[in-house]
Every structure is written in C-alpha cells, then in structure tokens.
DRENMI-988142 format. One record per residue: x, y, z of N, C-alpha, C in turn. Coordinates in steps of 0.2 Angstrom, whole numbers, padded with zeros to 4 digits, always signed. Layout:
REM DRENMI-988142
XYZXYZXYZ;...
REM end
This chain:
REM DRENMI-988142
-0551-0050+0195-0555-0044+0195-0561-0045+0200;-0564-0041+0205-0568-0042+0209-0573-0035+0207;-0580-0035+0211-0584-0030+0209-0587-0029+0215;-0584-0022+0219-0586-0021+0228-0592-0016+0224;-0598-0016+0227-0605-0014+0227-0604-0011+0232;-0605-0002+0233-0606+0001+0237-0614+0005+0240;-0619+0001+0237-0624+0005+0236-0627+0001+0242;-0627-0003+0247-0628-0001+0252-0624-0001+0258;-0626+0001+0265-0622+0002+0271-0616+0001+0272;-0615-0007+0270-0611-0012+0272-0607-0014+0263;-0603-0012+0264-0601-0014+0253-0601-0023+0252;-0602-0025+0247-0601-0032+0248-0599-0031+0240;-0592-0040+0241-0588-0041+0236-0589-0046+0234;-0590-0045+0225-0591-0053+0220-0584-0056+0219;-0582-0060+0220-0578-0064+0218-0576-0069+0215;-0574-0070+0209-0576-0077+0205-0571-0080+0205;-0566-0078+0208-0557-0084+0209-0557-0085+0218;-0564-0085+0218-0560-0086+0228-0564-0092+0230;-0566-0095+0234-0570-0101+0238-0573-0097+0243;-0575-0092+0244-0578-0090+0251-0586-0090+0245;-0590-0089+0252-0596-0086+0248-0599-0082+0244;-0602-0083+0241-0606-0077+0235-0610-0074+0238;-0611-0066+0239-0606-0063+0239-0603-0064+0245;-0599-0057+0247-0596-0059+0254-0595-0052+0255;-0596-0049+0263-0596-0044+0265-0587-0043+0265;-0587-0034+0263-0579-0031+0262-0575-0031+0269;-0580-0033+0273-0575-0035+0280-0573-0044+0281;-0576-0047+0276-0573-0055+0277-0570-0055+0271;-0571-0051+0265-0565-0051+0261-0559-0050+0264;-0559-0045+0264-0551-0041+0267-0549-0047+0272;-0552-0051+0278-0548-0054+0281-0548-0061+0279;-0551-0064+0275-0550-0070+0272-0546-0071+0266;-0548-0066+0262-0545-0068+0254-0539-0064+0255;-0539-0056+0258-0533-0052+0256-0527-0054+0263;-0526-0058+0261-0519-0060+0268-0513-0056+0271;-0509-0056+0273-0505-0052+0274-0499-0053+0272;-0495-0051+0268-0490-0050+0264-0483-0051+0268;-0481-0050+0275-0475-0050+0276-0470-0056+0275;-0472-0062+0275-0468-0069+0274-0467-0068+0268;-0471-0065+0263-0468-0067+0255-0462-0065+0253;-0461-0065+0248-0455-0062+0245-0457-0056+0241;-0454-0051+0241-0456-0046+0236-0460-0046+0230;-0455-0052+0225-0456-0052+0220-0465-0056+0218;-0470-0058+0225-0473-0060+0223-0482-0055+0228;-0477-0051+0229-0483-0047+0233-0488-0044+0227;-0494-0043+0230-0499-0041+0226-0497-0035+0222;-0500-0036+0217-0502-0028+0211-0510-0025+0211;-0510-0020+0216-0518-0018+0215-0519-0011+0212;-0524-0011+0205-0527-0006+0201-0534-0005+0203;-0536+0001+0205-0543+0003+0204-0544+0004+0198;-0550+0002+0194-0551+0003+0190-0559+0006+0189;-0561+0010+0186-0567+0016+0186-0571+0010+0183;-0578+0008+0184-0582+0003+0179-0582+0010+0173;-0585+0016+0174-0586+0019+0166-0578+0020+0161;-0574+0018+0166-0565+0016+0161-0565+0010+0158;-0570+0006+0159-0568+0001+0158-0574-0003+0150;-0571-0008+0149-0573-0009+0138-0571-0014+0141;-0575-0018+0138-0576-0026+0136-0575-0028+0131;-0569-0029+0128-0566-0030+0121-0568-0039+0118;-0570-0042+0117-0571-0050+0116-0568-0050+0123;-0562-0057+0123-0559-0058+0128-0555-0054+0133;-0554-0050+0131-0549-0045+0134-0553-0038+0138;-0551-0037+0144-0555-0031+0147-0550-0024+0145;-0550-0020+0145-0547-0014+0142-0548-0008+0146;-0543-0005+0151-0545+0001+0153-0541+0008+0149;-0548+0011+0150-0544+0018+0148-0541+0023+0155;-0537+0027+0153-0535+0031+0156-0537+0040+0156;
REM end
C-alpha cells in the first residue's frame, strides 16, 4: 500500500516496501518502482485498487475497505 499526497504541485509517494527514498516524487516512482509489465507472464502482473482514505478502517492488523 503506498500514500501519494497531492497537496502540493508536484504529488509525492510514501512507500514502505520499496528502497528508493522517502519520500519520492510520482515521477521517479512511476519509472523506478512501477516497471513495465510486458516480459511477465500474465499470471503475475499487477493488481491495482484505489482506495478513498475516508473508505478506508484500520481494523488491528488488517486494513478494511468499504465500498
């Protein structure tokens, strides 16, 4: 899960499962962390959900969206 802050100009991206730097501008995300997908195999390409922060519950361990 990542958390893109758009509140100024330029959006930047936290991310806590990557090695780039904290944070990192949405233009070196996208070309460092988000790769391009055509060598894989289907079965292993990304799954991406937006998710609304006010949809979102913080259950104990578990994150929980509503719809």
């Amino acid at each position: 899960m990542i958390l893109i802050d758009k509140s100024s100009s330029s959006a930047i991206v936290y991310d806590f499962d990557t090695t780039l730097s904290f944070p990192v501008s949405a233009n070196d995300y996208l070309e460092l962390a988000i790769r391009d997908e055509k060598n894989m195999l289907g079965k292993y390409h990304r799954y991406i959900v937006k998710i609304i922060s006010s949809q979102l519950l913080y259950d104990g361990l578990y994150l929980v969206c509503f719809e």
